[in-house]
N, C-alpha and C positions, 0 to 999 in steps of 0.2 A: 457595257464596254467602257473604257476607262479614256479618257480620252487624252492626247498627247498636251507635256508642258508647250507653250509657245514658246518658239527659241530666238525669236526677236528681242532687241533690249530699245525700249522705248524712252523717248526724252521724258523728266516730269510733268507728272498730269496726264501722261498719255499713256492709253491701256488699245488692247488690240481692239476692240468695239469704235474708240475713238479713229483711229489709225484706218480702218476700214470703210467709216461714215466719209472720209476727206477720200482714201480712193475711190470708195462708188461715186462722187460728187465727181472728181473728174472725171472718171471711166463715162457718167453718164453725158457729159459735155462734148457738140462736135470739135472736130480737131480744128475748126475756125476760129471757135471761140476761146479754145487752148492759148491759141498760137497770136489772137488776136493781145491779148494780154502783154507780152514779148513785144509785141510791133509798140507797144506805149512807155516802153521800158525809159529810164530816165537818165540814161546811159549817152552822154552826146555822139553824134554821129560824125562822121565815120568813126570806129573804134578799131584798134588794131592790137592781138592779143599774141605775145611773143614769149617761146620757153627759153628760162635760162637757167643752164647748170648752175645747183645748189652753191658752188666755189666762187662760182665768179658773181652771187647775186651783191655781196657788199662792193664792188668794186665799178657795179653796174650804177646802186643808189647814188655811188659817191660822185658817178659821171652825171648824175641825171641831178642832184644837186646844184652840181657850178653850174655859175650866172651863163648865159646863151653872149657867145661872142658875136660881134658886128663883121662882116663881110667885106 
């Protein structure tokens, strides 16, 4: 029996043998140790992640740009 092409498109260096070794390494991981990872993130705290329409993104930079005015 002939067996099917992979229809994945893999980064360089990476072939489905590779690609399968890294899912079974998480798959075999509890979801503690998953997620423990995340909790070390380097990301400062609190973070706050906001969508903005593709149109208005230059006009958004250019406000977060100017100097912060005094009150």
């Amino acid at each position: 029996m002939k067996q099917k092409k992979d229809p994945n498109i893999y980064p360089e260096g990476w072939d489905h043998k590779k690609a399968k070794a890294v899912a079974d390494y998480y798959d075999a991981k509890k979801d503690k140790d998953v997620f423990s990872v995340q909790d070390t993130s380097p990301l400062p705290q609190p973070t706050t992640w906001i969508e903005v329409p593709n149109r208005l993104l230059p006009k958004v930079r250019k406000l977060l740009r100017q100097p912060k005015r005094s009150a």
